[in-house]
C-alpha positions as CSV (number, residue, x, y, z in Angstrom):
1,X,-4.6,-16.0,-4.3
2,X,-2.3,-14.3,-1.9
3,X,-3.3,-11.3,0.2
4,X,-0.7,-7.9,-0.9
5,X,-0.4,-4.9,0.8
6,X,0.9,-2.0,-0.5
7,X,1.8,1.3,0.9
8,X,2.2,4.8,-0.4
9,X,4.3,7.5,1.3
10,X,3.4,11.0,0.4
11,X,4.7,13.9,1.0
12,X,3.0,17.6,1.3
13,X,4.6,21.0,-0.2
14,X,6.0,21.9,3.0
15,X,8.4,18.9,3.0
16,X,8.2,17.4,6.8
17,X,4.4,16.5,6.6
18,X,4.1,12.9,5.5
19,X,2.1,10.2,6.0
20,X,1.9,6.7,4.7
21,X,-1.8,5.4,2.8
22,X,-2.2,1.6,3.2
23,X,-4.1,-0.1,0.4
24,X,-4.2,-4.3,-0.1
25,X,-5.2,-6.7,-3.4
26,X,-5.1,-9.9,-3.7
27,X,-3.1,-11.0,-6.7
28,X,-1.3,-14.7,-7.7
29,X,1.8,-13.8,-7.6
30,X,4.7,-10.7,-7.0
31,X,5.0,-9.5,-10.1
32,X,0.9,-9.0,-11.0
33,X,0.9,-7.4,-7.1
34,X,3.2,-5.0,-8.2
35,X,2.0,-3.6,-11.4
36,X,-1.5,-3.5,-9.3
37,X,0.1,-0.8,-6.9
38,X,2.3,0.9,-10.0
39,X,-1.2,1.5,-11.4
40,X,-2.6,2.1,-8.5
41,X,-0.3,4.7,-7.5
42,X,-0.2,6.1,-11.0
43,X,-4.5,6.7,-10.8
44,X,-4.2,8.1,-7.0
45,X,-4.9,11.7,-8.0
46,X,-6.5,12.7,-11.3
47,X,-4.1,13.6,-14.0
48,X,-1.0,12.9,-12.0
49,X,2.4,12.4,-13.4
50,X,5.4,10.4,-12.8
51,X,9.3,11.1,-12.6
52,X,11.1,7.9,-13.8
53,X,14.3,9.3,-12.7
54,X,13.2,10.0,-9.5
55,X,10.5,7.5,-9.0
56,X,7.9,10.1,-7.8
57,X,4.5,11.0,-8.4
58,X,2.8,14.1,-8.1
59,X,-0.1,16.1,-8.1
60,X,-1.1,18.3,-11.3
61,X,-0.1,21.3,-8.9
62,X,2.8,19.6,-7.9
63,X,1.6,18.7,-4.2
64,X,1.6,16.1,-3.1
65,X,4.1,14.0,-4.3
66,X,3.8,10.5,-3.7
67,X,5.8,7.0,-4.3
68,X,5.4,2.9,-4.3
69,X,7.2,2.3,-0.8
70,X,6.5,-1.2,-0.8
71,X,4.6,-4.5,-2.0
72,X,4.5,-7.4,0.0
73,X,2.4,-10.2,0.8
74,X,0.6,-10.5,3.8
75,X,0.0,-13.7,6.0
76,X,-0.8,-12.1,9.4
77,X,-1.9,-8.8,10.4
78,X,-1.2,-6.6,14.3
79,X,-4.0,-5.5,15.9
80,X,-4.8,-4.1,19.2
81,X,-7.1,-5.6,21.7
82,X,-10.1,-3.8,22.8
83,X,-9.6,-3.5,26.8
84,X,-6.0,-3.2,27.2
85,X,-2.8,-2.0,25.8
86,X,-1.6,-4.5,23.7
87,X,-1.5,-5.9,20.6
88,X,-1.6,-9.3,19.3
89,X,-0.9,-11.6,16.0
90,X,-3.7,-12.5,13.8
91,X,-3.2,-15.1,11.0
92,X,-4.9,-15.1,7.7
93,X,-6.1,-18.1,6.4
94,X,-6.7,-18.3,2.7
95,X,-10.8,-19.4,2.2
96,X,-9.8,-22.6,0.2
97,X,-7.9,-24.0,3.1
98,X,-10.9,-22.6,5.6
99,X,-13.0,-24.4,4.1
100,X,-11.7,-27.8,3.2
């Protein structure tokens, strides 16, 4: 299994405010990833729709609109270190090859 993360960029009515909302799944491969976040993005909100044309998603009022910025997989993550100003690397290790 490979760790995904997907992100979601979303706008609000008055067009500047935006903001991205991180989610991650684990998944075999690109393709099953992918149509995890499509679902996922199309479930966000209750009874949202979706603009093919324009590959947007949007709230029943409209607001916010929402779409799929990106799927990829994940084999280390940035974080900051308590204590000082700086961040460092952190690898992921799948569990099978932790434990063997």
């Amino acid at each position: 299994m490979i760790l995904y993360q997907f992100i979601l960029e979303t706008r609000e009515r008055d067009g500047c405010s935006s903001y991205e909302h991180k989610e991650f799944v684990l998944a075999q491969d690109d393709p099953i990833a992918s149509r995890f976040a499509r679902e996922f993005a199309r479930h966000w909100r209750p009874n949202s729709t979706y603009d093919a044309e324009l590959d947007i998603y949007s709230a029943p009022e409209g607001w916010p609109q929402w779409t799929l910025a990106q799927c990829k997989p994940l084999t280390q993550l940035t974080v900051p270190v308590a204590g000082r100003r700086s961040s460092m690397h952190v690898a992921l290790v799948p569990e099978s090859k932790a434990t063997q």
